[in-house]
mmCIF entry with sequence, helices, sheets and N, C-alpha, C, O atoms, coordinates in Angstrom:
data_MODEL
# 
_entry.id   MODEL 
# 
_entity.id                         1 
_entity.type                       polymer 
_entity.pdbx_number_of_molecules   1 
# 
_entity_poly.entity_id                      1 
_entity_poly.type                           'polypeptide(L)' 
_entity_poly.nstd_linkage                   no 
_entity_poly.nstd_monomer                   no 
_entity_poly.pdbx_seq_one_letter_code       
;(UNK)(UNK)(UNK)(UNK)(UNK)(UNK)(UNK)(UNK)(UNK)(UNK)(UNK)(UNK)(UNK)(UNK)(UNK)(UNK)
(UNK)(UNK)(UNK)(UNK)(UNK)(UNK)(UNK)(UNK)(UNK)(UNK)(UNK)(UNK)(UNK)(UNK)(UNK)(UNK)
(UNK)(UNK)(UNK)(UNK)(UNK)(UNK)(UNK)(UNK)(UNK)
;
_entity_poly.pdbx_seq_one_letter_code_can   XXXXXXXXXXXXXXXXXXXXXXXXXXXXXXXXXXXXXXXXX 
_entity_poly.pdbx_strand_id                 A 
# 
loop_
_entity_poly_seq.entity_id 
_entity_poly_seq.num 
_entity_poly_seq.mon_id 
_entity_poly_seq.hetero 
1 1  UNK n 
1 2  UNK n 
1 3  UNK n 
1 4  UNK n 
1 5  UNK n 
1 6  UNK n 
1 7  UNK n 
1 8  UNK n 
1 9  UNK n 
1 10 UNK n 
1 11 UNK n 
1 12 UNK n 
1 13 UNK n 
1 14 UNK n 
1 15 UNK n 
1 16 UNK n 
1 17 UNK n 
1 18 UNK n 
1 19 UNK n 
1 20 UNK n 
1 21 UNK n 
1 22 UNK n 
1 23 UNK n 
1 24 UNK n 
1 25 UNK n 
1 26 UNK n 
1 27 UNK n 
1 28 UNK n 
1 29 UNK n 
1 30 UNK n 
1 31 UNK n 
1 32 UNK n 
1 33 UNK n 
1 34 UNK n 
1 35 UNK n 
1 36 UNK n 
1 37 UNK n 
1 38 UNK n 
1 39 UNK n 
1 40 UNK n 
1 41 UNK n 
# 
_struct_asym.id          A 
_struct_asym.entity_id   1 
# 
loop_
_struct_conf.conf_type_id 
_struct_conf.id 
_struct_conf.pdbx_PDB_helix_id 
_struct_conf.beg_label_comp_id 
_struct_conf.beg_label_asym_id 
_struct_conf.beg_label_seq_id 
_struct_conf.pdbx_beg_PDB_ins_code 
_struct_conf.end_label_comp_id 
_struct_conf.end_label_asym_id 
_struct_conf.end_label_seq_id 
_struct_conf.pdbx_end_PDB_ins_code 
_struct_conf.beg_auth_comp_id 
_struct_conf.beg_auth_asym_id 
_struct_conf.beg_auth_seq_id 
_struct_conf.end_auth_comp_id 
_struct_conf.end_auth_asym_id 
_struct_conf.end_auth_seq_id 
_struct_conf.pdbx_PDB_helix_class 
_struct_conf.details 
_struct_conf.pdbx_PDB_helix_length 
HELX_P HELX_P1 AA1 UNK A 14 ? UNK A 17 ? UNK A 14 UNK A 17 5 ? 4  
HELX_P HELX_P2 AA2 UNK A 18 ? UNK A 27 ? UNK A 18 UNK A 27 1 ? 10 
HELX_P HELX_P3 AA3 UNK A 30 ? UNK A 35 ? UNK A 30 UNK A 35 1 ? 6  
# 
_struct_conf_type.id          HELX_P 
_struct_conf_type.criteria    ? 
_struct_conf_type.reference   ? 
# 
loop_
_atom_site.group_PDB 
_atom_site.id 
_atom_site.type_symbol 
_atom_site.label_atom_id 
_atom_site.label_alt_id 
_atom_site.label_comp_id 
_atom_site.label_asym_id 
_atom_site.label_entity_id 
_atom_site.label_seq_id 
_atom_site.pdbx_PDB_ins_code 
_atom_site.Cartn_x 
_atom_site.Cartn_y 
_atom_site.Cartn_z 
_atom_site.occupancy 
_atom_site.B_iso_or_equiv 
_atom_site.pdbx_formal_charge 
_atom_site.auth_seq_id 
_atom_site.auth_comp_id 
_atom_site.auth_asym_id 
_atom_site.auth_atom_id 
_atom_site.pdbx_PDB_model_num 
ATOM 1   N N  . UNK A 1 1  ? -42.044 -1.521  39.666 1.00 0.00 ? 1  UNK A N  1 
ATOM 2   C CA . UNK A 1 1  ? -42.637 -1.884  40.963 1.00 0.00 ? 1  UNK A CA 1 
ATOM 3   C C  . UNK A 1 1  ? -42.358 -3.361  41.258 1.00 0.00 ? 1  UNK A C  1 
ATOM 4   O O  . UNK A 1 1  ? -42.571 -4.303  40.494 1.00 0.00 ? 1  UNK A O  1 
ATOM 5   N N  . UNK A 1 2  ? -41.844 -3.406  42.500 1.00 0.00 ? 2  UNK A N  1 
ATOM 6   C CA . UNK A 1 2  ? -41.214 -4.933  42.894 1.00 0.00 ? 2  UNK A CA 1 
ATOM 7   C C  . UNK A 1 2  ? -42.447 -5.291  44.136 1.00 0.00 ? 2  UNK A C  1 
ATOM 8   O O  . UNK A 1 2  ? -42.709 -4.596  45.118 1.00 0.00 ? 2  UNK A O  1 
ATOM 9   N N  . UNK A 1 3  ? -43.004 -6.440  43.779 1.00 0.00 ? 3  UNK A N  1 
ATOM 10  C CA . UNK A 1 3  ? -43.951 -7.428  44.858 1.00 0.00 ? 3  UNK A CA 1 
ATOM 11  C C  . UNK A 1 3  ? -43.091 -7.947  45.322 1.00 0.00 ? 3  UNK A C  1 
ATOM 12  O O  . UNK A 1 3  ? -42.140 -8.289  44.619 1.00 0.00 ? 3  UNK A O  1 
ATOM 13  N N  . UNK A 1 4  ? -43.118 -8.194  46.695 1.00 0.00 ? 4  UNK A N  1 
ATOM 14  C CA . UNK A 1 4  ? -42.923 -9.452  47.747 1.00 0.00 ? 4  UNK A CA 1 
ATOM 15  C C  . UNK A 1 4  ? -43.635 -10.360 47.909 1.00 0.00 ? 4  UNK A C  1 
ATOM 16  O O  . UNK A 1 4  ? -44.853 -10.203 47.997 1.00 0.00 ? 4  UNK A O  1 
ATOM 17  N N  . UNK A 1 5  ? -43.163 -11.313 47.973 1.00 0.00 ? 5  UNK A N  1 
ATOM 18  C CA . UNK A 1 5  ? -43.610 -12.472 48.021 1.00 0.00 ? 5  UNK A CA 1 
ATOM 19  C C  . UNK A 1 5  ? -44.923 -13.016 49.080 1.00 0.00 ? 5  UNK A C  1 
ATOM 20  O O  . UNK A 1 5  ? -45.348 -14.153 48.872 1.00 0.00 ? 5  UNK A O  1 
ATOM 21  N N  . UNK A 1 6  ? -45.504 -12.248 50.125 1.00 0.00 ? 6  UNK A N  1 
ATOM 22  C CA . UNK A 1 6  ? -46.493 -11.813 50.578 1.00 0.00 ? 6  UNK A CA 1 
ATOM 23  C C  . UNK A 1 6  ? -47.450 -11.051 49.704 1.00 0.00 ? 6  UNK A C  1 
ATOM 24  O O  . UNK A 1 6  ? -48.664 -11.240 49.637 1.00 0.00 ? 6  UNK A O  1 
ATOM 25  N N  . UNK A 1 7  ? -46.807 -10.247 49.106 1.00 0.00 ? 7  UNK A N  1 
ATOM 26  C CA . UNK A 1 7  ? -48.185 -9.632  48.449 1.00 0.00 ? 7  UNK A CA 1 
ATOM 27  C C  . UNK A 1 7  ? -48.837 -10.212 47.272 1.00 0.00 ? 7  UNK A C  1 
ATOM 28  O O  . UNK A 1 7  ? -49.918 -9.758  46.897 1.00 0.00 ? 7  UNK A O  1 
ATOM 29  N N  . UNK A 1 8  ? -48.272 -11.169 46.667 1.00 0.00 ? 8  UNK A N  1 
ATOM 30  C CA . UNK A 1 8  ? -48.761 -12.040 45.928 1.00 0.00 ? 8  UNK A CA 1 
ATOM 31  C C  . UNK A 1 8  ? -50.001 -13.058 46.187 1.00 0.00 ? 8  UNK A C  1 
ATOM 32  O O  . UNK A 1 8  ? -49.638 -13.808 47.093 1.00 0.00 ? 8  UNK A O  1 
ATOM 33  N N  . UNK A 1 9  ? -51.181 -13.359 45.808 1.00 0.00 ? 9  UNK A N  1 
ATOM 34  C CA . UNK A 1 9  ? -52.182 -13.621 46.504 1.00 0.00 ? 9  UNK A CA 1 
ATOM 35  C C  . UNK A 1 9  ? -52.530 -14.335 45.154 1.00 0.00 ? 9  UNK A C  1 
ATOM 36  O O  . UNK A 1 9  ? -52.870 -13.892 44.057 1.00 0.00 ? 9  UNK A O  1 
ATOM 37  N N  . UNK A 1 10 ? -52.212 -16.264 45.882 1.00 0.00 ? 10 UNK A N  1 
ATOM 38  C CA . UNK A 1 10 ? -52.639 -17.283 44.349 1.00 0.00 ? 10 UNK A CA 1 
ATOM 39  C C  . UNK A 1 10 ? -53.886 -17.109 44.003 1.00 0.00 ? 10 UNK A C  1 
ATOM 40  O O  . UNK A 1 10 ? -54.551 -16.585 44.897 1.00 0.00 ? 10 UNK A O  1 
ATOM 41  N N  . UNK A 1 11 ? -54.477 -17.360 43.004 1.00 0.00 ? 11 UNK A N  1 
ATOM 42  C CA . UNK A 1 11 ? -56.078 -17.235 42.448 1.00 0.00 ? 11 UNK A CA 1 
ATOM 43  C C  . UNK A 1 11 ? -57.041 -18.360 43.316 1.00 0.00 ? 11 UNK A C  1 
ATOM 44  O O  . UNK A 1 11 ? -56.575 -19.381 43.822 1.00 0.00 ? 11 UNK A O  1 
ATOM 45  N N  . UNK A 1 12 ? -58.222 -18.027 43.367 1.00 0.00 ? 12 UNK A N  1 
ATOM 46  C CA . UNK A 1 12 ? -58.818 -19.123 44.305 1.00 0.00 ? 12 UNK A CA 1 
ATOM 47  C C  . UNK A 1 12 ? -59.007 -20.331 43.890 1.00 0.00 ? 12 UNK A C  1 
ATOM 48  O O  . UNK A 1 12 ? -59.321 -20.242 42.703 1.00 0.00 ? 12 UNK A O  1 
ATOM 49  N N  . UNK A 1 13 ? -58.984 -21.683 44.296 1.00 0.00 ? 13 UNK A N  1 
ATOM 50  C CA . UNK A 1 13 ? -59.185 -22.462 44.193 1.00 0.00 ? 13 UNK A CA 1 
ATOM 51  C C  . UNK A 1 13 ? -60.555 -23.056 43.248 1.00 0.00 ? 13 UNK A C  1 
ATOM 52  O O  . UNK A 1 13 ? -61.707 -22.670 43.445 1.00 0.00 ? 13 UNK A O  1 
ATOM 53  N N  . UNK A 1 14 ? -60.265 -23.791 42.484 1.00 0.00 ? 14 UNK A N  1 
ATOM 54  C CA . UNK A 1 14 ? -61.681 -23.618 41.294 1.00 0.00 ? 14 UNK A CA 1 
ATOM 55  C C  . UNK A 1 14 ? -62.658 -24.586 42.090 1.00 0.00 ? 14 UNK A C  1 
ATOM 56  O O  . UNK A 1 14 ? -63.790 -24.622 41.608 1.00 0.00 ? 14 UNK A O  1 
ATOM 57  N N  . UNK A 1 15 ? -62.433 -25.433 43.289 1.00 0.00 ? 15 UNK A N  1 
ATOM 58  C CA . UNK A 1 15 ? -62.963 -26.467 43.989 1.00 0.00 ? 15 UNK A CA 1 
ATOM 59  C C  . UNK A 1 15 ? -64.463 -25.834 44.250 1.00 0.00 ? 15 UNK A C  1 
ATOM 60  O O  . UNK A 1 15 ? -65.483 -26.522 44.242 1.00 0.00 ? 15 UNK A O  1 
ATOM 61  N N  . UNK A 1 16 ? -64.428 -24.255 44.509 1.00 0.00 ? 16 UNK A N  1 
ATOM 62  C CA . UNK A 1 16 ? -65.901 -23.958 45.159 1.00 0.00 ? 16 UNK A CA 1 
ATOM 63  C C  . UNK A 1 16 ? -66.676 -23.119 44.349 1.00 0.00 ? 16 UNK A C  1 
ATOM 64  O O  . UNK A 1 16 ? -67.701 -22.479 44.584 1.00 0.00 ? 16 UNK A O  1 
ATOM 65  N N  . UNK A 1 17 ? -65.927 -23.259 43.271 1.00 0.00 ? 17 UNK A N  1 
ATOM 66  C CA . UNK A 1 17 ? -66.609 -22.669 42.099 1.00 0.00 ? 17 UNK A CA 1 
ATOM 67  C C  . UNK A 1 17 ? -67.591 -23.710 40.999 1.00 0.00 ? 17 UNK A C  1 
ATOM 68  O O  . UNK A 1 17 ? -68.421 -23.392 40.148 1.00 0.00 ? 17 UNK A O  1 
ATOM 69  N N  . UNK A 1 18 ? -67.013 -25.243 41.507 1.00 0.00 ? 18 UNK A N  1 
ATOM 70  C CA . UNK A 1 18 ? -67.368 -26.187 40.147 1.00 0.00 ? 18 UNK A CA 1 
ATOM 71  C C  . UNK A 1 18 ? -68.239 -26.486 40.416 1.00 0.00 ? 18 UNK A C  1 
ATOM 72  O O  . UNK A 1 18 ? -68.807 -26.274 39.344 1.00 0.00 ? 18 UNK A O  1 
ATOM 73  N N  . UNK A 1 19 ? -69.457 -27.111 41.429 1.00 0.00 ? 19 UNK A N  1 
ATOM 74  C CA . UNK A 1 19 ? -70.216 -27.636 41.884 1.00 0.00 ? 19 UNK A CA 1 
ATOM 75  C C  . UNK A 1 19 ? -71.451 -26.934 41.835 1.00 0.00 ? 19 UNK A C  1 
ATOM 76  O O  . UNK A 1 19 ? -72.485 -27.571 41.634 1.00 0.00 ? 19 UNK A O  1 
ATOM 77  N N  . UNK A 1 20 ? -71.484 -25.203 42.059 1.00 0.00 ? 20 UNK A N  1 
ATOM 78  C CA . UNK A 1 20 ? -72.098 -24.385 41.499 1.00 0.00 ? 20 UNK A CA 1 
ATOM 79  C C  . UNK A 1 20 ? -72.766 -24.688 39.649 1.00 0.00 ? 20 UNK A C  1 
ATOM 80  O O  . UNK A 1 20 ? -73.823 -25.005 39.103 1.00 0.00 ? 20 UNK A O  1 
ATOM 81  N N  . UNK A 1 21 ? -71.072 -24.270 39.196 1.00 0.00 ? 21 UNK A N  1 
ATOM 82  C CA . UNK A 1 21 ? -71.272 -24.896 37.847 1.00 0.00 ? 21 UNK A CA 1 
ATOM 83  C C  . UNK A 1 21 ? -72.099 -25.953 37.056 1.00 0.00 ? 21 UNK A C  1 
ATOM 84  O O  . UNK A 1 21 ? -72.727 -25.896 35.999 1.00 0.00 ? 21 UNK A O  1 
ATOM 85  N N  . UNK A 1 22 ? -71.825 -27.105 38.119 1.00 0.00 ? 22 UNK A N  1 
ATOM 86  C CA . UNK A 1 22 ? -72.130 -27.997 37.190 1.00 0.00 ? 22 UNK A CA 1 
ATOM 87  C C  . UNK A 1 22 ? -74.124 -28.148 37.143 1.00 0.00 ? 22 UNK A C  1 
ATOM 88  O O  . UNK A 1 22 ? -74.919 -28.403 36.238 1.00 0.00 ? 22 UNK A O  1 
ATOM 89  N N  . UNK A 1 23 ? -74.298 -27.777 38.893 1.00 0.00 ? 23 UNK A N  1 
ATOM 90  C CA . UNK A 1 23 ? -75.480 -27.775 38.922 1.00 0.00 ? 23 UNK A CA 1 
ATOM 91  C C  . UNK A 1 23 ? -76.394 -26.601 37.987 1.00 0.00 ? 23 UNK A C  1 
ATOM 92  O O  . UNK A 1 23 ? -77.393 -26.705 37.275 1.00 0.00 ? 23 UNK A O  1 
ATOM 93  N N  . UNK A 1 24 ? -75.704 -25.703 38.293 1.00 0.00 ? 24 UNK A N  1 
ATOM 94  C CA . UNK A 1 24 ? -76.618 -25.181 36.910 1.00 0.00 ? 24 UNK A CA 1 
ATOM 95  C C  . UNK A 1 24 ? -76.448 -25.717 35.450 1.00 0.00 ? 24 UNK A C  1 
ATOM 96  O O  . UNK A 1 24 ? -77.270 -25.452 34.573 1.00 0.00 ? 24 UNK A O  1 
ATOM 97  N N  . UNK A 1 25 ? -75.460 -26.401 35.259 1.00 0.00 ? 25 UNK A N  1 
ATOM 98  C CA . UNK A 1 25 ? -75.458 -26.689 33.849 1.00 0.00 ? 25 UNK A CA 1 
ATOM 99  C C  . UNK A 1 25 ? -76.572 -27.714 33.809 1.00 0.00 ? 25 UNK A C  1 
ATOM 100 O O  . UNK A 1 25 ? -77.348 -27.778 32.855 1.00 0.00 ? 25 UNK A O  1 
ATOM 101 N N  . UNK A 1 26 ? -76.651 -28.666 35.063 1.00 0.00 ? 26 UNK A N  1 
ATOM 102 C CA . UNK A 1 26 ? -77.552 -29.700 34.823 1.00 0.00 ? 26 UNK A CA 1 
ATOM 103 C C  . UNK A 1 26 ? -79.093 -29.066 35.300 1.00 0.00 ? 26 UNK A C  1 
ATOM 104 O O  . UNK A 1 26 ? -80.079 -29.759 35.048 1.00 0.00 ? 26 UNK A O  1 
ATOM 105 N N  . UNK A 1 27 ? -79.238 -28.030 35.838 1.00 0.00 ? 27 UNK A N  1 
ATOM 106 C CA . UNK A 1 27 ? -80.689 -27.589 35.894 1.00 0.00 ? 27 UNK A CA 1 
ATOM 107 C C  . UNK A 1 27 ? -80.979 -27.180 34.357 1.00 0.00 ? 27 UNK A C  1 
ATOM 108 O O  . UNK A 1 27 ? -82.005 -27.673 33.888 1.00 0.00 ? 27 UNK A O  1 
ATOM 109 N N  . UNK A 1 28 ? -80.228 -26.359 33.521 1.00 0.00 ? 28 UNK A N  1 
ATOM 110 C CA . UNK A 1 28 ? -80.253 -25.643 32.065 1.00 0.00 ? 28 UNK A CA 1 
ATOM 111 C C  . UNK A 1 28 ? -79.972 -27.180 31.365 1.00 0.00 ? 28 UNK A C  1 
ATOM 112 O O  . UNK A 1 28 ? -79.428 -26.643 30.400 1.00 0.00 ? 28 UNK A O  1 
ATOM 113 N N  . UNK A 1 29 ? -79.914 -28.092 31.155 1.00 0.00 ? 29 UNK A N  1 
ATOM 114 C CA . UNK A 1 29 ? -80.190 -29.138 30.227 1.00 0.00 ? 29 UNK A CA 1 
ATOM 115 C C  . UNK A 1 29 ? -81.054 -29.846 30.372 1.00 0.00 ? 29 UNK A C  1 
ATOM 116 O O  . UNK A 1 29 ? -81.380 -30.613 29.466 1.00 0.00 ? 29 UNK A O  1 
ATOM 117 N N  . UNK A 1 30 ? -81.710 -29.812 31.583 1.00 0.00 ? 30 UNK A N  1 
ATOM 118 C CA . UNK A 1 30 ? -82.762 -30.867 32.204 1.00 0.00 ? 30 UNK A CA 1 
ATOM 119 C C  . UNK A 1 30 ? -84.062 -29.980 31.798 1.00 0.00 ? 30 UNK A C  1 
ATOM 120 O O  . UNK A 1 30 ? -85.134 -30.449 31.416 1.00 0.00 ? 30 UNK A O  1 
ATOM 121 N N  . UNK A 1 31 ? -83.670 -28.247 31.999 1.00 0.00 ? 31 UNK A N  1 
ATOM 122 C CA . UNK A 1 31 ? -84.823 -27.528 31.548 1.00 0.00 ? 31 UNK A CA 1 
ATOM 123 C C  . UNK A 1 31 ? -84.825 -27.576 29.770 1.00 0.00 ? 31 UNK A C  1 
ATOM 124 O O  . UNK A 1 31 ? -85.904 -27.673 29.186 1.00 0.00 ? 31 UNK A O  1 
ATOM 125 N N  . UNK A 1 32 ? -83.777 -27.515 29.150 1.00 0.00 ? 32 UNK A N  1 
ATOM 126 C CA . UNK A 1 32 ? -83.355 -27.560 28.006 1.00 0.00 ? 32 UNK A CA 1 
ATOM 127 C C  . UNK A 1 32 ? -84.689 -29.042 27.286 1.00 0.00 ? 32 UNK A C  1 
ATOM 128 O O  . UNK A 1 32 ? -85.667 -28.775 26.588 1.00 0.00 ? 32 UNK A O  1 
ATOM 129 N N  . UNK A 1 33 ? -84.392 -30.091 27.619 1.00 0.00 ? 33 UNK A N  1 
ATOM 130 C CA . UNK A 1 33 ? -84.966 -31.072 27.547 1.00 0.00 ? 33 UNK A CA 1 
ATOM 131 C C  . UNK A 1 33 ? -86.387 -31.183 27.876 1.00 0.00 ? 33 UNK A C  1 
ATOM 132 O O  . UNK A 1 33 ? -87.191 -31.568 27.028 1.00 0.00 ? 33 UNK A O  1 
ATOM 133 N N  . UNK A 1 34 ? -86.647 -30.948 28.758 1.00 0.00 ? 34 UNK A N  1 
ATOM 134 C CA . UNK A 1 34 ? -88.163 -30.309 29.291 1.00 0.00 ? 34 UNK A CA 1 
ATOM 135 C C  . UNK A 1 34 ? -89.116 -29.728 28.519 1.00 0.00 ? 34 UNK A C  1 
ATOM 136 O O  . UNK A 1 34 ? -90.285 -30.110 28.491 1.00 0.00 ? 34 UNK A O  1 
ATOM 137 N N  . UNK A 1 35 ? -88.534 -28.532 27.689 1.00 0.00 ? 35 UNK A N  1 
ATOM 138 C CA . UNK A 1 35 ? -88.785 -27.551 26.666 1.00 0.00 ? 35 UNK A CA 1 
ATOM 139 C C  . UNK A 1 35 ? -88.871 -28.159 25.181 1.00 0.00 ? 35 UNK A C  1 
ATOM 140 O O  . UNK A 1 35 ? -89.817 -28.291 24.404 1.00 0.00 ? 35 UNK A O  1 
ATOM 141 N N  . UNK A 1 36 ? -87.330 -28.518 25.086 1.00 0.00 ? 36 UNK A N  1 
ATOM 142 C CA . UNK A 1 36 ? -87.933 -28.903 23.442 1.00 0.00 ? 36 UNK A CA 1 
ATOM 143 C C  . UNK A 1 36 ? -86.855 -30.415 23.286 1.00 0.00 ? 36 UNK A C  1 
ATOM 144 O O  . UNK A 1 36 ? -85.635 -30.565 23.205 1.00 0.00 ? 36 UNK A O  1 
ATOM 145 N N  . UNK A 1 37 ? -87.644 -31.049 23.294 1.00 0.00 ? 37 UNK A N  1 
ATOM 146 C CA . UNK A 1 37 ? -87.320 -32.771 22.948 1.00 0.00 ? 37 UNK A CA 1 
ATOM 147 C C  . UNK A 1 37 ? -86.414 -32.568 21.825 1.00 0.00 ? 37 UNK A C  1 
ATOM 148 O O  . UNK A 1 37 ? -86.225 -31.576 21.122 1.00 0.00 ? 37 UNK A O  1 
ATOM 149 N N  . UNK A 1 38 ? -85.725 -34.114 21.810 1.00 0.00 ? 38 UNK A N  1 
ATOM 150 C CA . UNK A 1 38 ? -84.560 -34.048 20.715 1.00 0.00 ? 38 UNK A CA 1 
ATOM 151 C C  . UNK A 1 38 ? -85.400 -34.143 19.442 1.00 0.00 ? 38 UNK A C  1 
ATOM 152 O O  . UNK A 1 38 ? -86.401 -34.839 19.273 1.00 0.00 ? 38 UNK A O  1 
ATOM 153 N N  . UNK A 1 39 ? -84.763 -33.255 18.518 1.00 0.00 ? 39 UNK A N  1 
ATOM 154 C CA . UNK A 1 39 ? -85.390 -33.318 17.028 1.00 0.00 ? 39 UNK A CA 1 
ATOM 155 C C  . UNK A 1 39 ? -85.446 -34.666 16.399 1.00 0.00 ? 39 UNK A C  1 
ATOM 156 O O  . UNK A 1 39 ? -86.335 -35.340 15.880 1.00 0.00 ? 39 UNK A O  1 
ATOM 157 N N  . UNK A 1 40 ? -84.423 -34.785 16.587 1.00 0.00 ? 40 UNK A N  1 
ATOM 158 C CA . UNK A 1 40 ? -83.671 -36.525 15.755 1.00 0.00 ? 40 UNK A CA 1 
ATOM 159 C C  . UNK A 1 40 ? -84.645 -37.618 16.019 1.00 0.00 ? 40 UNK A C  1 
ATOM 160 O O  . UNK A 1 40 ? -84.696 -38.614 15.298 1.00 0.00 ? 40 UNK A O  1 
ATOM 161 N N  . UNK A 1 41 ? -85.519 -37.414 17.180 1.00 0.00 ? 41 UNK A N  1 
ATOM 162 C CA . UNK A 1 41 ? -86.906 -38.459 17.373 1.00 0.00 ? 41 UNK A CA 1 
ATOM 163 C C  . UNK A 1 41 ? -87.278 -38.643 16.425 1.00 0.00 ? 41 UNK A C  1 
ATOM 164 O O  . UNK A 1 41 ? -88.267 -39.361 16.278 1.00 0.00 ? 41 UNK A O  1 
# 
């Protein structure tokens, strides 16, 4: 099976995916922290 060069469809852009990302990573460490303080205190 041969694609044309139209039917090829690049992957989406990671631009509107990261910002999502990061904010949850920083809600889950901020809750992380919240929860249980660093041991090493």
């Amino acid at each position: 099976m041969q694609l044309s060069l139209f039917d090829w469809r690049p992957p989406a852009p990671p631009r509107a995916v990261r910002p999502a990302r990061r904010d949850e990573a920083e809600r889950s460490m901020t809750a992380a922290l919240h929860v249980a303080p660093d041991p090493r205190r």
